[in-house]
C-alpha positions in Angstrom: 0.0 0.0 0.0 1.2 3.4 -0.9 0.1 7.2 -0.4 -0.4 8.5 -3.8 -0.3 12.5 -4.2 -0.3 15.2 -6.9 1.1 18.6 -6.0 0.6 22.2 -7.3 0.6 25.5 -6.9 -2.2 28.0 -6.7 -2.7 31.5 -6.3 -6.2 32.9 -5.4 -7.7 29.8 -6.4 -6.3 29.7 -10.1 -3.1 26.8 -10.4 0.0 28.7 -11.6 2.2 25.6 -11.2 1.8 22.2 -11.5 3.3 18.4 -12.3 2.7 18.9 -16.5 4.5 22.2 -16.8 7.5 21.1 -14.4 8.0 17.9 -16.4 8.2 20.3 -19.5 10.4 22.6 -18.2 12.5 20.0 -16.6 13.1 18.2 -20.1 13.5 21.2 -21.6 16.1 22.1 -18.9 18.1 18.4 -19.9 17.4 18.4 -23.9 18.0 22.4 -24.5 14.9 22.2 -26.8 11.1 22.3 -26.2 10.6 20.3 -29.8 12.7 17.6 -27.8 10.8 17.8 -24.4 7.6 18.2 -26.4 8.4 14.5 -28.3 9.7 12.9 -25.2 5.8 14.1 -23.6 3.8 13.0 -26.9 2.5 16.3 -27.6 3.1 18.9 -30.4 5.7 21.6 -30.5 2.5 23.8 -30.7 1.1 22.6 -27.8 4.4 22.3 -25.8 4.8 26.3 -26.9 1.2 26.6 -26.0 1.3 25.7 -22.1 4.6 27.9 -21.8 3.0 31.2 -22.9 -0.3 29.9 -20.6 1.9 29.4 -17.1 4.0 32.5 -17.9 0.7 34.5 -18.3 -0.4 33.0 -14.9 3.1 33.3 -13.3 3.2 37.0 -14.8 6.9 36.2 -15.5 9.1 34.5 -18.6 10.1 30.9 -18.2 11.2 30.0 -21.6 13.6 31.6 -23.8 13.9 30.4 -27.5 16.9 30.5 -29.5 17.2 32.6 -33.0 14.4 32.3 -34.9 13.6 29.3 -32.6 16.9 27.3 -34.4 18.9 27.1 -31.8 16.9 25.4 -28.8 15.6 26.6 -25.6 16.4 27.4 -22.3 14.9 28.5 -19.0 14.8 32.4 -18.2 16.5 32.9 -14.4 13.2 33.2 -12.9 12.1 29.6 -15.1 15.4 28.0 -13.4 14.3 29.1 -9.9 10.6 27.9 -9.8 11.8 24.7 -11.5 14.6 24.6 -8.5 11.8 25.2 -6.0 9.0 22.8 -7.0 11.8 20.3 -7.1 12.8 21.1 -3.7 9.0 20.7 -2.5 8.7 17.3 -5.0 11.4 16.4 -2.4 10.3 17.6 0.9 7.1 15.8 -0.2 8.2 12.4 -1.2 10.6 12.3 2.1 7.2 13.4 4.2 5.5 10.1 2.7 8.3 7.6 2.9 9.8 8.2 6.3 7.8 11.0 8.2 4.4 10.8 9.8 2.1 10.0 7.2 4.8 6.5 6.1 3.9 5.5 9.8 -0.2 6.3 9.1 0.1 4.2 5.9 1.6 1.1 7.7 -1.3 1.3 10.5 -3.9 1.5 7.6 -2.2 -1.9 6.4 -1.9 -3.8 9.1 -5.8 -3.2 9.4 -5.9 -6.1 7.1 -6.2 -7.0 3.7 -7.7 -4.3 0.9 -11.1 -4.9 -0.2 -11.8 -4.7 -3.8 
């Protein structure tokens, strides 16, 4: 048995950060390219570009910045570097909360309850 979670930010009710633009920011981060990140997720350049320009709208800052005439890959802006570094650093804080702090020890009483009914 095992805690399952999604994390994300919000800001008066309205997500402005969230598992699907972290992975694309985090390929993009490895690859240098948001064609390549946007292959590696299955979804279009177009779309890829699409959710960029949403969550910098939402954020109010850049994230992205594309090469010349979009030729010569992609990279994070400083502040796209930071909230990539940050959500990473809660990612952690999370996965270390479930798999050795309280909740891990909540988990194991809910399965020595018994077996899990289907």
């Amino acid at each position: 048995m095992e805690f399952a979670y999604k994390v994300w930010i919000e800001k008066d009710g309205n997500t402005v950060f969230g598992m699907g633009i972290y992975k694309l920011l985090d390929l993009v981060a490895e690859t240098g390219s948001l064609h390549k990140a946007a292959q590696e997720l299955g979804m279009s350049y177009r779309a890829a570009w699409g959710k960029v320009r949403e969550y910098e709208e939402r954020l109010g800052i850049g994230l992205l910045e594309k090469g010349r005439h979009g030729r010569t890959g992609a990279s994070l802006t400083r502040e796209g570097e930071q909230i990539l570094k940050h959500f990473q650093e809660i990612l952690k804080e999370m996965d270390r909360l479930v798999s050795t702090g309280p909740l891990s020890r909540i988990i194991d009483k809910i399965e020595d309850i018994g077996p899990a009914q289907e």
